[in-house]
Phi, psi and omega in degrees: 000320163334274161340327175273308188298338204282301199294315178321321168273017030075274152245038209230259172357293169305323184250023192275314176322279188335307183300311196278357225245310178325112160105330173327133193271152162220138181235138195224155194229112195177179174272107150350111149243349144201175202205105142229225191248032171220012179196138151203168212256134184224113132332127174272169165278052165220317119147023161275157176235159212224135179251115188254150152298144190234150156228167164324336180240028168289131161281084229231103191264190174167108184058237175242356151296149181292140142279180156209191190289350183302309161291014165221125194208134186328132166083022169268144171275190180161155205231109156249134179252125199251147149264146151098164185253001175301171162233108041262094205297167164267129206277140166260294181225172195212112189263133154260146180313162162277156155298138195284142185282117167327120176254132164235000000 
């Protein structure tokens, strides 16, 4: 009986991630390696590259201004928040640097 109680806590302990793991925001931080307007491809600091869905409810900043997709673009950096862990996940919001301001 020990024994039954031990694997039962066990895997219920073990399978606690998963469970808590469901509906999770992942967040990846890297460089635009390509873009259109219903995907895009991001090079990791970890140097995986990772493929997101873009929708009507992607959500796209540049700085603290609202973006779109014309702003992502290769060699852009960028913070995207995806749900879910399949790939292609779908992107929730998806942040860019400001553009550096002219000095004259």
């Amino acid at each position: 009986m020990k024994r039954l109680t031990f694997l039962v806590a066990v895997l219920l302990i073990s399978s606690a991630p998963l469970i808590a793991h469901e509906g999770h925001a992942h967040h990846y931080m890297g460089t635009i390696t390509a873009a259109s307007d219903s995907q895009l491809s991001l090079k990791t600091t970890d140097g995986k590259t990772v493929t997101f869905k873009l929708d009507e409810t992607t959500r796209i900043t540049k700085g603290k201004a609202a973006g779109g997709v014309k702003d992502l673009a290769p060699g852009e950096r960028a913070v995207v928040e995806a749900e879910g862990g399949k790939q292609p996940a779908l992107a929730r919001t998806i942040k860019l640097a400001a553009s550096p301001k002219n000095s004259t």
